[in-house]
mmCIF file of the protein (N, C-alpha, C, O) and its ligand, coordinates in Angstrom:
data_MODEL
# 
_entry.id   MODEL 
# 
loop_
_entity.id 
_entity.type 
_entity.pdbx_number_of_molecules 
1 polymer     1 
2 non-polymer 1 
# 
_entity_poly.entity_id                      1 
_entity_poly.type                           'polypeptide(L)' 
_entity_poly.nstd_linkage                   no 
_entity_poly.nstd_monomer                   no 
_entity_poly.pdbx_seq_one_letter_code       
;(UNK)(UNK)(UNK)(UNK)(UNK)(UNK)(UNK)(UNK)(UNK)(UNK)(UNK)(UNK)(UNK)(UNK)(UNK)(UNK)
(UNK)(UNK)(UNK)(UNK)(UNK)(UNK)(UNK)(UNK)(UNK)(UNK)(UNK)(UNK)(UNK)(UNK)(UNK)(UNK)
(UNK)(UNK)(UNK)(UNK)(UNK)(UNK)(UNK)(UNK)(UNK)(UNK)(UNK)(UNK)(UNK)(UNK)(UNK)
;
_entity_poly.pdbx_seq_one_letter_code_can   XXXXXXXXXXXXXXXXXXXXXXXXXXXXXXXXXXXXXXXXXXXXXXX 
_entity_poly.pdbx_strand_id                 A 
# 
loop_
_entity_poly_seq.entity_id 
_entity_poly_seq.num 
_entity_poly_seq.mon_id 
_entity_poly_seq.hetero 
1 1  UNK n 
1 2  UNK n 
1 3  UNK n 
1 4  UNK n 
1 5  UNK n 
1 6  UNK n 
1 7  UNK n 
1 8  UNK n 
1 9  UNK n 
1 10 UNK n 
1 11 UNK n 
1 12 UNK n 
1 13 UNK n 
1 14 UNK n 
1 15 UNK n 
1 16 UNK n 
1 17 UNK n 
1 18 UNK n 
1 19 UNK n 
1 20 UNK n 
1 21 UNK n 
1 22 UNK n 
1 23 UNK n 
1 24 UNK n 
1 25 UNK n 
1 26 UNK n 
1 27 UNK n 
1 28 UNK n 
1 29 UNK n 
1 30 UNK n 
1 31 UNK n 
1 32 UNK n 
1 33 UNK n 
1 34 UNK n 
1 35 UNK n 
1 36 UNK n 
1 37 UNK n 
1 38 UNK n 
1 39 UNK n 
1 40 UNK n 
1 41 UNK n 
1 42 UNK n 
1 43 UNK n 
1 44 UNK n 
1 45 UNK n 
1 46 UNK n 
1 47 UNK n 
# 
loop_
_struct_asym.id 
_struct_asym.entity_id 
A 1 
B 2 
# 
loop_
_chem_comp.id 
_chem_comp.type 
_chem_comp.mon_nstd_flag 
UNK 'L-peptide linking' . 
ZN  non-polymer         . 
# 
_pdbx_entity_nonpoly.entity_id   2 
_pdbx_entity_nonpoly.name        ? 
_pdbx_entity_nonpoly.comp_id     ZN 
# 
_pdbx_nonpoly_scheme.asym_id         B 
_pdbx_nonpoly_scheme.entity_id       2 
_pdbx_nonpoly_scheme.mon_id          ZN 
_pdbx_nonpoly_scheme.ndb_seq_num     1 
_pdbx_nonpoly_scheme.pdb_seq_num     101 
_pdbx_nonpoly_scheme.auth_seq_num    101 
_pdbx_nonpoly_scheme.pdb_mon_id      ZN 
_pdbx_nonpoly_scheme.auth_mon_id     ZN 
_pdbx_nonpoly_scheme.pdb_strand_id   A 
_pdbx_nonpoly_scheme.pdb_ins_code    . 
# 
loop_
_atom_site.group_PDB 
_atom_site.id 
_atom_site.type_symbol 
_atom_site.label_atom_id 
_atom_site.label_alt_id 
_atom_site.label_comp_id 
_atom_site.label_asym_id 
_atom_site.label_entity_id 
_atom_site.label_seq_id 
_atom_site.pdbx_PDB_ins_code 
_atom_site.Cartn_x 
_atom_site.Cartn_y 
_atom_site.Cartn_z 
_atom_site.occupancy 
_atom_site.B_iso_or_equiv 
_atom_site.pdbx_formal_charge 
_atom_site.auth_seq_id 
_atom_site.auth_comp_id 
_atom_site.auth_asym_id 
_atom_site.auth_atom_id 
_atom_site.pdbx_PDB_model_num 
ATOM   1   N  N  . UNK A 1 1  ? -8.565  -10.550 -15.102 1.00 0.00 ? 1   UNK A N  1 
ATOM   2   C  CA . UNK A 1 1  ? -7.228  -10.132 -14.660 1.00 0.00 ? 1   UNK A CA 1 
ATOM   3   C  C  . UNK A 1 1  ? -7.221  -9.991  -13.135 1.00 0.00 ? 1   UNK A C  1 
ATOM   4   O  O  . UNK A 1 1  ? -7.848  -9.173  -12.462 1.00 0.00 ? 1   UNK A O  1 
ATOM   5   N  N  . UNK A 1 2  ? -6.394  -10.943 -12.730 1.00 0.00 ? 2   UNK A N  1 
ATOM   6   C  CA . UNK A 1 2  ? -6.104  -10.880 -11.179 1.00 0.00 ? 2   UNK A CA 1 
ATOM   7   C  C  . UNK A 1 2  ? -5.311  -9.714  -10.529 1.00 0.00 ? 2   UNK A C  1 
ATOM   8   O  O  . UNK A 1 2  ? -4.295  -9.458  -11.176 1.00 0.00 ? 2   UNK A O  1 
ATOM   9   N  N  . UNK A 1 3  ? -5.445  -9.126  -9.701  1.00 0.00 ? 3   UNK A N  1 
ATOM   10  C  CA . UNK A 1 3  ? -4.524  -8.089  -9.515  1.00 0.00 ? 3   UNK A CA 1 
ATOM   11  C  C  . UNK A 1 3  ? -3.679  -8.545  -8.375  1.00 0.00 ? 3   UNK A C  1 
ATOM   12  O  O  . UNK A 1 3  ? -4.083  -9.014  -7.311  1.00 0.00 ? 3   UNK A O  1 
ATOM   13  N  N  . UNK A 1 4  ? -2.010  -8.268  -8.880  1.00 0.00 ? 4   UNK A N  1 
ATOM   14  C  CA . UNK A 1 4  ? -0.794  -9.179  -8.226  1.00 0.00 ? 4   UNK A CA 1 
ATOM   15  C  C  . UNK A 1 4  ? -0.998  -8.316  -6.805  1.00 0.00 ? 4   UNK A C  1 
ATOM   16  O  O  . UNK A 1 4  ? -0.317  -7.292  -6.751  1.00 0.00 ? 4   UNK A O  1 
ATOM   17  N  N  . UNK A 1 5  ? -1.795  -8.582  -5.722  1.00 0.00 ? 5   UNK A N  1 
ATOM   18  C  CA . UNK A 1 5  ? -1.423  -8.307  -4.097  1.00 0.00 ? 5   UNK A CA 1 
ATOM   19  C  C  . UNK A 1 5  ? -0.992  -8.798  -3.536  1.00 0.00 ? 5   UNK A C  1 
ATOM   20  O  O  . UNK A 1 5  ? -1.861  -9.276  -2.806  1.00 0.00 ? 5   UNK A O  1 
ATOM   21  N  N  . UNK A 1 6  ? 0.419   -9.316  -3.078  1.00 0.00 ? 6   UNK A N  1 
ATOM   22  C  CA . UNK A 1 6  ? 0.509   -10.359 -1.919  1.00 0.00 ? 6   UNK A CA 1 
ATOM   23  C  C  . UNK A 1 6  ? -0.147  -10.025 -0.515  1.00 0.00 ? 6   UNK A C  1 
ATOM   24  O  O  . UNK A 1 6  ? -0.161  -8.910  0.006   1.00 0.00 ? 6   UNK A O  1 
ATOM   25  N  N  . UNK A 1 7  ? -0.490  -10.765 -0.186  1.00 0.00 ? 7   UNK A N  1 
ATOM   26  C  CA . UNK A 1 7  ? -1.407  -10.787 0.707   1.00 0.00 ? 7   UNK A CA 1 
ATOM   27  C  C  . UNK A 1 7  ? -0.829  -11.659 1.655   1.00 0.00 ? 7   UNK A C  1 
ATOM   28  O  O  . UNK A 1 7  ? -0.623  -12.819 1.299   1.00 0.00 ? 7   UNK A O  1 
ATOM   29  N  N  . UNK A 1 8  ? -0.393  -11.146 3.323   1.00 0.00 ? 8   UNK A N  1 
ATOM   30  C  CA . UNK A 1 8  ? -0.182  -12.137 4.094   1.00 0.00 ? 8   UNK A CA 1 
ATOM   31  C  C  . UNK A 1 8  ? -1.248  -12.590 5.309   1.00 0.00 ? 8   UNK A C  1 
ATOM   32  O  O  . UNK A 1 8  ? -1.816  -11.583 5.732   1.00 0.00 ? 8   UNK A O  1 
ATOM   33  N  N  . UNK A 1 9  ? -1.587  -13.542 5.842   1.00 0.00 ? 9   UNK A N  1 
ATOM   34  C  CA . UNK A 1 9  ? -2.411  -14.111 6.504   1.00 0.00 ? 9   UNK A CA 1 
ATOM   35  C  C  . UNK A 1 9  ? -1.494  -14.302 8.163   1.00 0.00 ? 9   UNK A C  1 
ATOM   36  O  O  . UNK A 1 9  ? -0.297  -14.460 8.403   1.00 0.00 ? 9   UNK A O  1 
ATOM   37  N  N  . UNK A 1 10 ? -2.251  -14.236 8.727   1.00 0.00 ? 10  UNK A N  1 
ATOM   38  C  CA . UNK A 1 10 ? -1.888  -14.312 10.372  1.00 0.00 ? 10  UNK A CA 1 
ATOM   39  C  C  . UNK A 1 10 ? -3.240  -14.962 10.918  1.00 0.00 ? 10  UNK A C  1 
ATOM   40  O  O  . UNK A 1 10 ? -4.393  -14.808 10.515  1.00 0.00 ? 10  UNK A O  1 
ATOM   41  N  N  . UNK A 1 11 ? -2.676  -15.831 12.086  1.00 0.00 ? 11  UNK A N  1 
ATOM   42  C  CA . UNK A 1 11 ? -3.900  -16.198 12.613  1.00 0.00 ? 11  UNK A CA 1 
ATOM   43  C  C  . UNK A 1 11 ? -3.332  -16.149 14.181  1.00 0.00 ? 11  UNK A C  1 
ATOM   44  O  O  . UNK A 1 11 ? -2.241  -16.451 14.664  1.00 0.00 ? 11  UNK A O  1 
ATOM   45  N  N  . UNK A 1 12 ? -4.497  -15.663 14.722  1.00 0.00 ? 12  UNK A N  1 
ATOM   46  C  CA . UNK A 1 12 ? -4.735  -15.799 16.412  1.00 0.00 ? 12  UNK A CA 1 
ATOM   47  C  C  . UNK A 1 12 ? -3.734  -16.586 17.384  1.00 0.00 ? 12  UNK A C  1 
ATOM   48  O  O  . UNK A 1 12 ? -3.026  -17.336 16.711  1.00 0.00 ? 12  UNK A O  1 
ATOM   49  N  N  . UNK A 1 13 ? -3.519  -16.638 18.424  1.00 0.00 ? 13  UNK A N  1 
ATOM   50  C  CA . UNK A 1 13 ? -2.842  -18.385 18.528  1.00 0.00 ? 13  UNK A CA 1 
ATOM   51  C  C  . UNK A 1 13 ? -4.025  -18.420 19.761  1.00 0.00 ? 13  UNK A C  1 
ATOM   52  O  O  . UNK A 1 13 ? -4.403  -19.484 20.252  1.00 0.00 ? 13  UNK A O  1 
ATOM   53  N  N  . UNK A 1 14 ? -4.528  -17.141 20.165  1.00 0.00 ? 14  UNK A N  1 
ATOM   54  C  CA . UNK A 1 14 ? -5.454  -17.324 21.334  1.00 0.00 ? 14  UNK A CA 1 
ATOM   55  C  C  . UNK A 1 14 ? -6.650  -17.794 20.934  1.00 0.00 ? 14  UNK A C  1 
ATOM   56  O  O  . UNK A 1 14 ? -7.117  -18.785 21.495  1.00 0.00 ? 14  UNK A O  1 
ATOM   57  N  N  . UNK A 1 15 ? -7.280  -17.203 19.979  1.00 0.00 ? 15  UNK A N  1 
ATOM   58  C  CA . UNK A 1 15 ? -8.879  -17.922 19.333  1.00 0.00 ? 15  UNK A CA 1 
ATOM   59  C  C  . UNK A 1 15 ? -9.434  -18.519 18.120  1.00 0.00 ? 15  UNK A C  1 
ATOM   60  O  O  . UNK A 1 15 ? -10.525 -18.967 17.767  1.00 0.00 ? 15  UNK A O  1 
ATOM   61  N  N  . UNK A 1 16 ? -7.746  -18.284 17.387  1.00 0.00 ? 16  UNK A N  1 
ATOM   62  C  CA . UNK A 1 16 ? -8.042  -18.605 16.066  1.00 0.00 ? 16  UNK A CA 1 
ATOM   63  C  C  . UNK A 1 16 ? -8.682  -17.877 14.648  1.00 0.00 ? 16  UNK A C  1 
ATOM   64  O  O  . UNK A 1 16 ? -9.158  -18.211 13.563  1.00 0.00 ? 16  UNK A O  1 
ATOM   65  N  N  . UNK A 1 17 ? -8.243  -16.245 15.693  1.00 0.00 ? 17  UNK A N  1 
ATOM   66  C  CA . UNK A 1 17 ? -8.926  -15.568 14.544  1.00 0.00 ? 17  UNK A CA 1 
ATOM   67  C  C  . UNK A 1 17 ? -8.168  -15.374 13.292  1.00 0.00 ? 17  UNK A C  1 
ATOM   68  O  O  . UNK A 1 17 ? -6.986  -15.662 13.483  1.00 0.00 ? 17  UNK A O  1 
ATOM   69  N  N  . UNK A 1 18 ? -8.503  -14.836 11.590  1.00 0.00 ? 18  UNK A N  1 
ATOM   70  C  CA . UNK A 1 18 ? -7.507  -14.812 10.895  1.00 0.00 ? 18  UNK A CA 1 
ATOM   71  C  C  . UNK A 1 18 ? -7.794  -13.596 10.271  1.00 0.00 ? 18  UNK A C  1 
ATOM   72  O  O  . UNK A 1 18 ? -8.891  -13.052 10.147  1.00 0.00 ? 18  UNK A O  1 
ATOM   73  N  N  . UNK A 1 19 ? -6.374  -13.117 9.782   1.00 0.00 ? 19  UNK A N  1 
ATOM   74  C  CA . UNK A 1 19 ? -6.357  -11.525 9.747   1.00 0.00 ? 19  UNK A CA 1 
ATOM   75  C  C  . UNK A 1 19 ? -5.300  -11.414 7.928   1.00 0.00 ? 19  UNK A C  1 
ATOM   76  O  O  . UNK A 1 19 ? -4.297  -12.024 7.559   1.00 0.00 ? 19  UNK A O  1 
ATOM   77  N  N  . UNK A 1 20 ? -5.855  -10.731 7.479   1.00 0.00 ? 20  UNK A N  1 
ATOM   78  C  CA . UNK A 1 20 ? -5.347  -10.782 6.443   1.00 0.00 ? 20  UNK A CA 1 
ATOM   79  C  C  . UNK A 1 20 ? -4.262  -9.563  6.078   1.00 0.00 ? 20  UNK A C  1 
ATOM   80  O  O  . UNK A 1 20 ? -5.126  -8.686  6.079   1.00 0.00 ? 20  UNK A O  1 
ATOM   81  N  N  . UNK A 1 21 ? -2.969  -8.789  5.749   1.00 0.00 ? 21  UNK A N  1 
ATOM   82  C  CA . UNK A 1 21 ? -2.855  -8.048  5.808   1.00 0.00 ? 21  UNK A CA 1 
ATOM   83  C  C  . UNK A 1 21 ? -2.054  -8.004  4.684   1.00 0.00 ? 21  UNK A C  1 
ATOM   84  O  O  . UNK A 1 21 ? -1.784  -9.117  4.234   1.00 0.00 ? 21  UNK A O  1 
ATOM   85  N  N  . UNK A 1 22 ? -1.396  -6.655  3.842   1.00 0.00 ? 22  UNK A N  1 
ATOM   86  C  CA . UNK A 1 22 ? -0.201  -6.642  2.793   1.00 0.00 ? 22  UNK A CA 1 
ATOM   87  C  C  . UNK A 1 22 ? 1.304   -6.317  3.411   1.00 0.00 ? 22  UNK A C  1 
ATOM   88  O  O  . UNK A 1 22 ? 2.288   -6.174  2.684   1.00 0.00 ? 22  UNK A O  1 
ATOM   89  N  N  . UNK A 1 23 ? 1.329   -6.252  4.364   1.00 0.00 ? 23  UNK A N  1 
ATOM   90  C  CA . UNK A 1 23 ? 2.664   -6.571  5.330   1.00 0.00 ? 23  UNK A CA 1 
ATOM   91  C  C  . UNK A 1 23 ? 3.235   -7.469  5.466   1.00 0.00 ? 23  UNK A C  1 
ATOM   92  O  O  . UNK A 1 23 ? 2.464   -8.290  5.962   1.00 0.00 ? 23  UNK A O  1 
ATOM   93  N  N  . UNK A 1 24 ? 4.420   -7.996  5.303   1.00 0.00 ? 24  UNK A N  1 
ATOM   94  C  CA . UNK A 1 24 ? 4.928   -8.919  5.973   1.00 0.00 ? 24  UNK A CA 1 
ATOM   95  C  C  . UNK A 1 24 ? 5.022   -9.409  7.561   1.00 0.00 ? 24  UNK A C  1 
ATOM   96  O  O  . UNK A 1 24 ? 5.534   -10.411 8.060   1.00 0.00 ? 24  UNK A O  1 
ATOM   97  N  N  . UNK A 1 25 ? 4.259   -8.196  8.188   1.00 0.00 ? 25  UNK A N  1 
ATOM   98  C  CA . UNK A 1 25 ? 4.003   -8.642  9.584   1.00 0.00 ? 25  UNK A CA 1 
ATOM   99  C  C  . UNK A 1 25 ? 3.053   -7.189  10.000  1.00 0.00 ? 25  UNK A C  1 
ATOM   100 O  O  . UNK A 1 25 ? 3.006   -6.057  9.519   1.00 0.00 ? 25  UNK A O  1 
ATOM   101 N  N  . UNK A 1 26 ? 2.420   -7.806  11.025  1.00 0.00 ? 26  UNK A N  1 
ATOM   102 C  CA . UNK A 1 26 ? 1.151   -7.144  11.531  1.00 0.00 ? 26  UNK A CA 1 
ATOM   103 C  C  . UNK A 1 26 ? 1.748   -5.104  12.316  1.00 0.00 ? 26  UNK A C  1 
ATOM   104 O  O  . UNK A 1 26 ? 2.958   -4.975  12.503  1.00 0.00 ? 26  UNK A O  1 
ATOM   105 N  N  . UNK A 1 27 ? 1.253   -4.427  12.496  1.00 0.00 ? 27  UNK A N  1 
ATOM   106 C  CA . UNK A 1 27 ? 1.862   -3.248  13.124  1.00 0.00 ? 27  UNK A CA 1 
ATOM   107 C  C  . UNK A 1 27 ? 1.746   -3.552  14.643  1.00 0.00 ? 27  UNK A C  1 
ATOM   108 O  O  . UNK A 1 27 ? 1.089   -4.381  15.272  1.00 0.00 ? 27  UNK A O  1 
ATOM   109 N  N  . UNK A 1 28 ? 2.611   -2.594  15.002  1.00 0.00 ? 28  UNK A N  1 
ATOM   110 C  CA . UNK A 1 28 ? 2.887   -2.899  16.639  1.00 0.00 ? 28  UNK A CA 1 
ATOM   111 C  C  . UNK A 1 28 ? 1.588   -2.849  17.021  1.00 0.00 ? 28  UNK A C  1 
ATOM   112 O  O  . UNK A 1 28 ? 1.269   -3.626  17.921  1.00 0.00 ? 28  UNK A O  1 
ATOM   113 N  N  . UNK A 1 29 ? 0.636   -2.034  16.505  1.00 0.00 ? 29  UNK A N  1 
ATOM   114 C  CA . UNK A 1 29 ? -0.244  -1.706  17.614  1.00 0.00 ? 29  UNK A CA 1 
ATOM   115 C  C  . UNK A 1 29 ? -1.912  -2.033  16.947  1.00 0.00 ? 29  UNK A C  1 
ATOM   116 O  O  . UNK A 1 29 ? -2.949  -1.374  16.868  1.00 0.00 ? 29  UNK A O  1 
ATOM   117 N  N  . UNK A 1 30 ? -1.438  -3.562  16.505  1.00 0.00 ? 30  UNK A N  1 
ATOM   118 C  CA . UNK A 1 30 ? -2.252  -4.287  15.956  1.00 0.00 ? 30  UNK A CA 1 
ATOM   119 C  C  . UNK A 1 30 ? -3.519  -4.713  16.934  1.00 0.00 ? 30  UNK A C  1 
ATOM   120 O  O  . UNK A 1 30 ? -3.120  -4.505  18.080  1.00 0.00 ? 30  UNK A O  1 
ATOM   121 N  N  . UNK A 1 31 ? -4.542  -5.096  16.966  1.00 0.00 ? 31  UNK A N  1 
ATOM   122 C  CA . UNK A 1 31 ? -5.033  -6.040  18.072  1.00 0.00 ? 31  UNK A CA 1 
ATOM   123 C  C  . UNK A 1 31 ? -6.013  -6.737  17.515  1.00 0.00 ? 31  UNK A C  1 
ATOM   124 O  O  . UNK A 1 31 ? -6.278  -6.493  16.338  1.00 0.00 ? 31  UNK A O  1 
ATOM   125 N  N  . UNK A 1 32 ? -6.707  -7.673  18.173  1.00 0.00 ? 32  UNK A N  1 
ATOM   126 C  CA . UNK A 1 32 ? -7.366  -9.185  17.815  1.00 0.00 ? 32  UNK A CA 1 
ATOM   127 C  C  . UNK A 1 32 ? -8.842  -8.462  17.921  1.00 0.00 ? 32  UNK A C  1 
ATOM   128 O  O  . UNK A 1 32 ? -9.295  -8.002  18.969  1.00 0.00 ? 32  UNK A O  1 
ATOM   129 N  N  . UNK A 1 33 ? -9.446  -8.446  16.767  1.00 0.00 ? 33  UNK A N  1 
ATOM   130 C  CA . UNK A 1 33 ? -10.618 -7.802  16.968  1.00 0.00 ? 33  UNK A CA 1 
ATOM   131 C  C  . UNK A 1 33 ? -11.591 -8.724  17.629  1.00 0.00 ? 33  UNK A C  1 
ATOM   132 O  O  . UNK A 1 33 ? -12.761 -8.348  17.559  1.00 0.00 ? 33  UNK A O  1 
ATOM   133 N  N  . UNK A 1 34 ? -11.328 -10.048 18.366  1.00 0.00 ? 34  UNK A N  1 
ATOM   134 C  CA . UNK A 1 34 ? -11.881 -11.055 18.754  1.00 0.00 ? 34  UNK A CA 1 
ATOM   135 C  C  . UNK A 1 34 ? -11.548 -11.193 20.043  1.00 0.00 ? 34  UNK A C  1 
ATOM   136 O  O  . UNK A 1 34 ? -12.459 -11.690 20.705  1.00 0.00 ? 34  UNK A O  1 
ATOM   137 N  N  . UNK A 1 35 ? -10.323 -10.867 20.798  1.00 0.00 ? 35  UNK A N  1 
ATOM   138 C  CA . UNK A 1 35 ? -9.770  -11.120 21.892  1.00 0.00 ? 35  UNK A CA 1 
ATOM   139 C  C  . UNK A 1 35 ? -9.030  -10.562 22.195  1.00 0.00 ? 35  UNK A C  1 
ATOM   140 O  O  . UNK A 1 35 ? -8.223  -10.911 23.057  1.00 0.00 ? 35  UNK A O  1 
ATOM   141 N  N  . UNK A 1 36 ? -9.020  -9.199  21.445  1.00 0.00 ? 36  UNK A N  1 
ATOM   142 C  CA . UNK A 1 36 ? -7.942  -8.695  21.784  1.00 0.00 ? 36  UNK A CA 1 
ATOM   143 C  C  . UNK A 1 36 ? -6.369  -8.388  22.147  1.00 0.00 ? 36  UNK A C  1 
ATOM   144 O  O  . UNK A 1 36 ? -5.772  -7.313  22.209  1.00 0.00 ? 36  UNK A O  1 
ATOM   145 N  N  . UNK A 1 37 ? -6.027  -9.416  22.313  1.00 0.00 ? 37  UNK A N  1 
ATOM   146 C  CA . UNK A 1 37 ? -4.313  -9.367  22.539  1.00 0.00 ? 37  UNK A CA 1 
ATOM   147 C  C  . UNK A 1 37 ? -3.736  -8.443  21.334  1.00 0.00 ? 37  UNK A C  1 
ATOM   148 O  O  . UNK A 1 37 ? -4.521  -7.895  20.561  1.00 0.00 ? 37  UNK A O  1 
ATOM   149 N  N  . UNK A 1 38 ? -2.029  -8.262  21.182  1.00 0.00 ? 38  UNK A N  1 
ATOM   150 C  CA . UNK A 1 38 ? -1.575  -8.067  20.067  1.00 0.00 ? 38  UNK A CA 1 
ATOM   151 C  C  . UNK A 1 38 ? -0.565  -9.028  19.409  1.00 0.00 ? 38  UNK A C  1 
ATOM   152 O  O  . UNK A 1 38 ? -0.293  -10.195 19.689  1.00 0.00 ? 38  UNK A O  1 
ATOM   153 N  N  . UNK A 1 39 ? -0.145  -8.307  18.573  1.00 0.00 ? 39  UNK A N  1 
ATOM   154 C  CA . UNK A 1 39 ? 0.565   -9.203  17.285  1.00 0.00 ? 39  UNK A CA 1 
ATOM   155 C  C  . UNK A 1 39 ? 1.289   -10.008 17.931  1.00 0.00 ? 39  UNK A C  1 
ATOM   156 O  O  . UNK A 1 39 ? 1.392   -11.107 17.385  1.00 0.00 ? 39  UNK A O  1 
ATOM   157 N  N  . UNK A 1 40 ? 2.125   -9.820  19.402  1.00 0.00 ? 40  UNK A N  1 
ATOM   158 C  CA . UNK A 1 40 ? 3.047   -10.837 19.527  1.00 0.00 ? 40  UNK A CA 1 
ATOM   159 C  C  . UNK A 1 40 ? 2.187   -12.400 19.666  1.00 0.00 ? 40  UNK A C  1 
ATOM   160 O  O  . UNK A 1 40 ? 2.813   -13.444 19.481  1.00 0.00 ? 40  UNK A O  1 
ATOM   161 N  N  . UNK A 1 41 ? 0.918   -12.410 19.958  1.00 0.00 ? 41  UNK A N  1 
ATOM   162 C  CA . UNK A 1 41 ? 0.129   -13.849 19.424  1.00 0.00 ? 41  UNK A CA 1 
ATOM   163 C  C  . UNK A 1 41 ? -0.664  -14.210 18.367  1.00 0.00 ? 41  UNK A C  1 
ATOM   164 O  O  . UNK A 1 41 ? -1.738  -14.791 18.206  1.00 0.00 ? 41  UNK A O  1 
ATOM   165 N  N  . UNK A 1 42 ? 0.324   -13.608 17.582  1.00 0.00 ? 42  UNK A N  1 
ATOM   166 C  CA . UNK A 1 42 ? -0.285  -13.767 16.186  1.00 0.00 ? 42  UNK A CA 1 
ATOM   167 C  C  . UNK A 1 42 ? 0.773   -14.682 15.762  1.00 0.00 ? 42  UNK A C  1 
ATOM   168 O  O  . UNK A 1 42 ? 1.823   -14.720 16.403  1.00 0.00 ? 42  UNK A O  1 
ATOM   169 N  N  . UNK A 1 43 ? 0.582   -15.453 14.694  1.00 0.00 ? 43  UNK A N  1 
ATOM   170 C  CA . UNK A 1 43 ? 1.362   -16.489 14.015  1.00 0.00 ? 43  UNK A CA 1 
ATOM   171 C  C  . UNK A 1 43 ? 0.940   -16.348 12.380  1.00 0.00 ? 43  UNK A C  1 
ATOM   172 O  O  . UNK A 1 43 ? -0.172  -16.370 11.851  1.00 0.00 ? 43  UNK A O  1 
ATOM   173 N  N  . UNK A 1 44 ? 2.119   -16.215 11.878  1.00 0.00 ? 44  UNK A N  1 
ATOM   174 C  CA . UNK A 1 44 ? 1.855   -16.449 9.969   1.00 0.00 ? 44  UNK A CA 1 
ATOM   175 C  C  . UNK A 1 44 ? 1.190   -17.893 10.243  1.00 0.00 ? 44  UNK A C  1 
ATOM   176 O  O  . UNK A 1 44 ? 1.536   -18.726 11.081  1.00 0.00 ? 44  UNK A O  1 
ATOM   177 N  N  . UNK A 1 45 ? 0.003   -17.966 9.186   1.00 0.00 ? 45  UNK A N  1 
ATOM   178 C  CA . UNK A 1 45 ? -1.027  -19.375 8.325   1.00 0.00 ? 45  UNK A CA 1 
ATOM   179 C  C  . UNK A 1 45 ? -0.440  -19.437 7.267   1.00 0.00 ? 45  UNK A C  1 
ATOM   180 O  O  . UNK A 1 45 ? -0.025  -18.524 6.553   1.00 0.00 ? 45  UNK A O  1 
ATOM   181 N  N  . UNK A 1 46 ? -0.373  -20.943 7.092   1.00 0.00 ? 46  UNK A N  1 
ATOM   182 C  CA . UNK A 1 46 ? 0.100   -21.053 5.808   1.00 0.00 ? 46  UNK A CA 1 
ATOM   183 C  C  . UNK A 1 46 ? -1.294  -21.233 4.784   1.00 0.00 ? 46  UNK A C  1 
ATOM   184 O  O  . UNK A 1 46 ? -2.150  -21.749 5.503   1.00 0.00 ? 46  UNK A O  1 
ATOM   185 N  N  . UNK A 1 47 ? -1.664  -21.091 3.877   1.00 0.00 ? 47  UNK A N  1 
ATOM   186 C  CA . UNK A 1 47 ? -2.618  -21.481 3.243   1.00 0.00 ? 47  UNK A CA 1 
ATOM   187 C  C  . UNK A 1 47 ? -3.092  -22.948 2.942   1.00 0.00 ? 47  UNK A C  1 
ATOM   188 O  O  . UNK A 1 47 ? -4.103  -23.144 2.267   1.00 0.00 ? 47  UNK A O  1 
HETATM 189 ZN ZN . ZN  B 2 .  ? -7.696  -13.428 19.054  1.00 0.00 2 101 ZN  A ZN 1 
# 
């Protein structure tokens, strides 16, 4: 039994990192555990 999470995906646009979250979008005061920036360079991945 799978358990129903939607799960949304974001990725980097600076390094390509990918971030998985149950939000429809990241929190303001998100940041790139890779490069740091925040969400505004983040982009939804499609799978
Ligand atoms: Zn990054």
């Amino acid at each position: 039994m799978a358990e129903e999470s939607k799960t949304y995906k974001f990725v980097c646009t600076i390094c390509g990192h990918e971030v998985e979250v149950d939000t429809p979008e990241l929190p303001e005061d998100f940041v790139c555990p890779v490069c740091g920036v925040g969400p505004e360079n983040f982009e939804p991945a499609e799978d």
